[in-house]
N, C-alpha and C positions, 0 to 999 in steps of 0.2 A: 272712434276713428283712430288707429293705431297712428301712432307718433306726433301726436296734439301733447305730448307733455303730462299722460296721464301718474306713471311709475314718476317721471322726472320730482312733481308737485308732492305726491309722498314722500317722494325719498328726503324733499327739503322739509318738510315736518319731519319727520322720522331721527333724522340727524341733527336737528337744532338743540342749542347747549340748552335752552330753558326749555326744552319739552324734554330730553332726556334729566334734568334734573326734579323733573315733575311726576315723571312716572318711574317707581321701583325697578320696572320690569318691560322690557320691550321683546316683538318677534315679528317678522316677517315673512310670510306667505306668499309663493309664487303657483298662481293657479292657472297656466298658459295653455296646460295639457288637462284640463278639467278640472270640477270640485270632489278633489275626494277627502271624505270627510275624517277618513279613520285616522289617513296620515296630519292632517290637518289637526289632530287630537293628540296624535304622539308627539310631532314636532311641539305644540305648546307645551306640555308636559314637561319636555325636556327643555326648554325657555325656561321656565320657572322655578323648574328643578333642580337644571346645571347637571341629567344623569343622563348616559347615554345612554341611546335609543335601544339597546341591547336588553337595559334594564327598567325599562318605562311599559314595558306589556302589560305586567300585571296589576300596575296602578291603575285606580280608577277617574276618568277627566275629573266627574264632578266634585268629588274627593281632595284629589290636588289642587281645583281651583278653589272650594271653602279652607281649606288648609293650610295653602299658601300666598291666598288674594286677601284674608282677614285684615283691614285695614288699610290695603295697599291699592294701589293705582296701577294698570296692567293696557300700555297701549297696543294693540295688535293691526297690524298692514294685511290686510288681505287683495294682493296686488293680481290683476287680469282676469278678472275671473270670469269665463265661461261662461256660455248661456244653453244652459241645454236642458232637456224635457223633464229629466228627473231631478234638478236642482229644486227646484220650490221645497220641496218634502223636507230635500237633505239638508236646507238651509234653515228650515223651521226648527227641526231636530237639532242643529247645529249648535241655533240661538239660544234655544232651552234649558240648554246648561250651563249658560253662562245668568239666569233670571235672577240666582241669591246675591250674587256678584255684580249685577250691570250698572252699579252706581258706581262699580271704582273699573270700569273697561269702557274705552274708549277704541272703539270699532271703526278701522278706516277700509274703505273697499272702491278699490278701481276697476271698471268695468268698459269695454267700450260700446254697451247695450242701456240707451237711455233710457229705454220702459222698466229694463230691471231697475237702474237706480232710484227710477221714483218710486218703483212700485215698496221694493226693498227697504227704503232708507226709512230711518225711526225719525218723528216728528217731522217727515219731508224734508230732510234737510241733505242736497245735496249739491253739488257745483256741475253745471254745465259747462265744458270748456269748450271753447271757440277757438279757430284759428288766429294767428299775429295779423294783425293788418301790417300792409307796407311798414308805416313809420316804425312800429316796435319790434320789424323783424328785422330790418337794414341795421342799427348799430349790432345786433349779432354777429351779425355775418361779415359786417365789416372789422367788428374787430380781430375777429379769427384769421381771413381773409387778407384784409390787409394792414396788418399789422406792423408787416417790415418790407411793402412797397416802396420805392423813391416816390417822393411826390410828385415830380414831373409825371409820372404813368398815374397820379391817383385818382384825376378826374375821368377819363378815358377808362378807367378800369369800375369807377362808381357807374358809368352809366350801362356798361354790360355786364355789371352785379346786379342793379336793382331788374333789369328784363330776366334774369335767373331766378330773381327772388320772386317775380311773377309768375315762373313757372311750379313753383313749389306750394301753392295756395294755403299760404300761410301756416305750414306744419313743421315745428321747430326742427325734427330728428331731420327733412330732406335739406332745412339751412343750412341746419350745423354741421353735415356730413360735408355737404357740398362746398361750404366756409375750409374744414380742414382739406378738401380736395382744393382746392384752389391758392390755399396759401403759398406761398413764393413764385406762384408759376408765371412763366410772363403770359403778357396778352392774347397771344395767339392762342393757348390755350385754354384764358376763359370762355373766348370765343367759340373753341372747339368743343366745351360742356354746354355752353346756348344752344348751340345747333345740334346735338345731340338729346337734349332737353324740350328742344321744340317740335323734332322728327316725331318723338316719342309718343307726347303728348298728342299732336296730329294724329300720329294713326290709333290713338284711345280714340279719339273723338271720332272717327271715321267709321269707327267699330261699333260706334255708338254703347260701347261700352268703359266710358270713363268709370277708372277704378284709383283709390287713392292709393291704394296695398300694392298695387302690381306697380304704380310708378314708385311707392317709395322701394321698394325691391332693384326695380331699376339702378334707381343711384346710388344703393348698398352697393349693389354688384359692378357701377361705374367708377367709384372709390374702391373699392377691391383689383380691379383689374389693375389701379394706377397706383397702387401701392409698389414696395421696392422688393426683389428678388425673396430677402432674407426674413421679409416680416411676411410675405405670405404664406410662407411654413410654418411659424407660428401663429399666425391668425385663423390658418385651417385645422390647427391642432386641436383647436376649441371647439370645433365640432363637435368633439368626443362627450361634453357637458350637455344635458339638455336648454331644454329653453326655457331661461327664467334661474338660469345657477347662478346663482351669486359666486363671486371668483375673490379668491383671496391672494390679492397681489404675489406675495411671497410666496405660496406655493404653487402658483400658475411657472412663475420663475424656474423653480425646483425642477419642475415637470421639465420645463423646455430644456434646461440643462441635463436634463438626464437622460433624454432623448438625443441630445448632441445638435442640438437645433441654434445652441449662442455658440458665434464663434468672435474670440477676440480679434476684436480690428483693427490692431495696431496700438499704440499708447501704453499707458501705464493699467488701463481698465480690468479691474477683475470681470469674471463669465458673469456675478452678480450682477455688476453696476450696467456690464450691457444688458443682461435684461430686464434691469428696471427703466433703462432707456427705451427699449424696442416694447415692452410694457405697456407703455403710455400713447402707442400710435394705434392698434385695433386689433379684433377677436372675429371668427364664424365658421366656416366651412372645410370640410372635409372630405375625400374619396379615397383613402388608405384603409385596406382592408387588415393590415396588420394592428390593429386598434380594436379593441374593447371596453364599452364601459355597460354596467348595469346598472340601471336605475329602480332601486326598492324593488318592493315585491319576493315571489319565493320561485326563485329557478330551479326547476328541476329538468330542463332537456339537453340532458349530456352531450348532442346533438353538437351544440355550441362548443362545445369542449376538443368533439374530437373532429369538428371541421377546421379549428385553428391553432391545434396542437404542433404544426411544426412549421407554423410562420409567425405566432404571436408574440410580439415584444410590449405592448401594452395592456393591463387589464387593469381597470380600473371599476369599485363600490363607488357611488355617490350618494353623497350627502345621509340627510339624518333620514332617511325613509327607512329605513336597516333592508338589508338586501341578504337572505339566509341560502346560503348553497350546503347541499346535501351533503355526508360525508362523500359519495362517489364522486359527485363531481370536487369537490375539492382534492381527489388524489389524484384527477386527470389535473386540474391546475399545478401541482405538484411536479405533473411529469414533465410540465412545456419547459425547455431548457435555454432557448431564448430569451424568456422575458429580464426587458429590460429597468423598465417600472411595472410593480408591484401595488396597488393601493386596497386595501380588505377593511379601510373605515368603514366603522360602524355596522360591521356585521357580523357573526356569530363566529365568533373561533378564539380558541382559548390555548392553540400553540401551534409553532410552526415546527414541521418535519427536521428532523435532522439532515436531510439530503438537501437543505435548500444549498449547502457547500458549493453544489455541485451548476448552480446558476449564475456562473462565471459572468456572463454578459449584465446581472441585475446593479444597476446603479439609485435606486429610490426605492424604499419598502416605507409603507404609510398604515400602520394598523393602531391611528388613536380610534378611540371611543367604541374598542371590543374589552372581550375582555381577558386578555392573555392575561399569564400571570409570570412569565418569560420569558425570554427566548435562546436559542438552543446555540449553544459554544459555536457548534458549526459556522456562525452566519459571520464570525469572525475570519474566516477565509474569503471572505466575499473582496479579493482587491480592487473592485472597482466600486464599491458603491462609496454614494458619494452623498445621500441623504438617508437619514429614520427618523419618522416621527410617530412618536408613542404619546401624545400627548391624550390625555383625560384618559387612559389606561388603568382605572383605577384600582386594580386587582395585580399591577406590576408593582413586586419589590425589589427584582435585583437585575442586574445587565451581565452580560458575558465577562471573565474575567480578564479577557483576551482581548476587550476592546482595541486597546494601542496599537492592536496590527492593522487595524483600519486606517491605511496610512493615509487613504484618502478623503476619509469622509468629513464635510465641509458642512455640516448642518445635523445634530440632531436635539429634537423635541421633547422633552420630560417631565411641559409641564402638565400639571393635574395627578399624576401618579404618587405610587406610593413609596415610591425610591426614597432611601436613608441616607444613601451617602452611590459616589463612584467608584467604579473598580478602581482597584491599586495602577498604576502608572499609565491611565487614562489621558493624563499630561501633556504625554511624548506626541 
C-alpha cells in the first residue's frame, strides 16, 4: 500500500547513529521503475569502493564483495521494489552472489507486494505494516497542523481535523501532506479540504472502485495547487529527477539558482539562504519542454539532440547508473548555445570543447565522478556561471589559470580529485 510508511521505516534504520556505527558500509537502492539487476550491481560496487561508476565496469560483483566485505558488515536498503514476472529468476541470481558474504549483509527490502515479502524473505522474517489507527494518527497531524493556532479556534478546529483524518484511512504520507496543507489556515479552510475530501471519496465509492493510490494523488495534487506562486516553480523543477532520486539539498539549491527560479525577497538574505528556505516546503511535477534529463543507459538517438537544439537550457545525467552519449551526439550537445545548466555526472567524457566560451547563457556545469582530466582555458570567459562541481574527478590535476575572471562564481567542488594546489590569484 503506497504511503503506509514503508521507505519512511528504512530510512529511520538506515540513518540511526548505532546502526551506521555498526555497519562499515551502507547503500541504498531505489527500485520504483523496476529490478534491474546490473545497475543494482554497479551502484554496490561503487558503495564499497568509493570509484565512479565510469570506472566500476570492469570489476567483477563477486570479487569486490570477497575483497572488500572480508570481515566487514555491509547494510544494503533495497527500497520499492517491483513485482513483475521476471524478477523470481533475477532475484535468485541476484542473492547468489552475495552466499560467501551473507553473514556480514544485512538485506533490507521494501515492497508493497505481501506475497513477494513472505515468499522472499529468509527465515520468514518480515514486517506487515498496517495503517495508524485514529489515536496514533491525530498527535501527527496535530502537531504539524496546529502548531501555531490560537487556542480559542483549537477545539473547533480538533474536531474538523480528526473527520479529515477519517478520511485518509490511516496512511501517514495523506496525514502529513494534509497537516502541512493546513497549517496556519483559518477555519474555513479546513473546512474547505473536508468537503473536498469527502466529495472525492464519494465518488470512489460510487464507482465502486475505491482506490488508495488515486486518493492519495489526490491530496498531492491538492497540496500542490495551494502552494504559493514562487515554490511551484521549484517544486515542478523536480520533475526533471526520476522517481525514487535521492536529492542533495545543496545542489537541488544550485539548480534552482542557476535557472533563475530564487529571487531575493527583500532583507539581508543571500539567493542561498532563500533557497534553503523554499527547500524545506516541497518537490514533483513538470510540463517545460525546455528541460532534459537522462536517466543511465546508452543513448544513441541523436533525434533527442536535434529536436532540442535551439530551445534547450537544461540537460541533465543522473545519478550513478552512468549514462554514455556517443561522440556524435555529444557534438550536437556542444552546438546547443543556450544551455543554461550543464550536468554530464557520471558519464563518459574526458574533456570539454574549447567552444564551451561561446555559452554565454551557462550558469552550473556539474561533471563530478567522469573522468576529465581538465578543463579548457576557454571556460574562464564564462561571466555568468555561477557553479562547478568537479567533485570525485579523479583523474583532475590542474584548473584554468584564469579562474579569477570568474567574477561570479559562488560555489565550486574539488572534493575527491587530484588537484595539488590552486591557480595563482584565485583569491580575487
Amino acid at each position: 500500500m503506497p504511503g503506509i510508511g514503508k521507505t519512511t521505516l528504512a530510512g529511520l534504520v538506515y540513518h540511526d547513529h548505532e546502526v551506521s556505527q555498526h555497519f562499515e558500509f551502507k547503500a541504498w537502492l531505489c527500485f520504483s521503475e523496476g529490478f534491474d539487476m546490473s545497475w543494482a550491481k554497479r551502484a554496490i560496487i561503487e558503495s564499497v569502493t568509493s570509484r565512479p561508476s565510469v570506472t566500476v565496469e570492469r570489476l567483477s560483483f563477486g570479487n569486490v564483495l570477497k575483497e572488500y566485505l572480508r570481515g566487514r558488515r555491509f547494510l544494503i536498503i533495497l527500497d520499492d521494489m517491483c513485482v513483475e514476472n521476471k524478477i523470481d529468476q533475477n532475484w535468485d541470481i541476484f542473492l547468489s552472489d552475495f552466499e560467501d558474504v551473507a553473514s556480514q549483509i544485512c538485506l533490507i527490502v521494501t515492497t508493497g507486494s505481501f506475497g513477494f515479502a513472505a515468499q522472499k524473505s529468509i527465515n520468514d522474517f518480515y514486517v506487515n505494516m498496517t495503517p495508524l489507527s485514529e489515536e496514533d494518527g491525530w498527535p501527527m497531524l496535530a502537531e504539524f497542523a496546529l502548531k501555531y493556532q490560537n487556542d480559542d479556534s483549537y477545539l473547533e478546529l480538533e474536531a474538523i481535523g480528526r473527520k479529515i483524518l477519517l478520511q485518509c484511512n490511516g496512511l501517514p504520507l495523506e496525514e502529513r501532506t494534509l497537516a502541512a496543507l493546513l497549517r496556519c489556515k483559518p477555519q474555513v479552510e479546513w473546512k474547505d479540504v473536508l468537503e473536498h475530501l469527502e466529495c472525492y471519496n464519494t465518488k470512489l465509492l460510487l464507482k465502486l472502485s475505491y482506490d488508495n493510490l488515486a486518493r492519495t494523488k489526490f491530496i498531492l495534487k491538492l497540496s500542490y495547487d495551494n502552494l504559493p506562486a514562487h515554490l511551484k516553480a521549484c517544486f515542478a523543477y523536480c520533475s526533471l529527477f526520476p522517481q525514487g532520486y535521492e536529492f542533495e539539498k545543496e545542489k537541488l539549491v544550485l539548480l534552482w539558482m542557476a535557472e533563475g527560479l530564487l529571487q531575493q525577497q527583500g532583507g539581508n538574505r543571500t539567493m542561498d539562504e532563500v533557497g534553503d528556505r523554499w527547500k524545506d516546503d516541497h518537490l514533483s511535477y513538470s510540463k517545460r519542454t525546455r528541460y532534459l534529463s537522462l536517466v543511465g543507459g546508452v543513448h544513441d538517438n541523436s533525434v533527442i539532440f536535434e529536436s532540442y537544439a535551439n530551445c534547450l537550457t537544461t540537460f541533465l545525467t543522473l545519478d550513478y547508473k552512468g549514462c554514455h552519449l556517443r561522440e556524435n551526439e555529444l557534438v550536437r550537445l556542444f552546438k546547443m548555445r543556450l544551455l543554461r545548466v550543464l550536468s554530464l555526472s557520471h558519464s563518459y567524457i574526458t574533456e570539454l570543447p574549447n567552444s564551451i566560451c561561446k555559452w554565454e547563457h551557462l550558469r552550473y556545469i556539474n561533471l563530478s565522478h567522469t573522468t576529465i582530466k581538465k578543463l579548457p582555458e576557454s571556460v574562464c570567459a564564462l561571466r555568468n556561471l555561477l557553479t562547478i562541481i568537479l567533485s570525485n574527478c579523479q583523474f583532475l590535476t590542474m584548473l584554468p589559470e584564469e579562474m579569477w575572471k570568474l567574477l561570479n562564481l559562488r560555489h565550486l567542488d574539488i572534493s575527491g580529485t587530484a588537484l595539488s594546489e590552486m591557480p595563482k590569484n584565485c583569491a580575487r
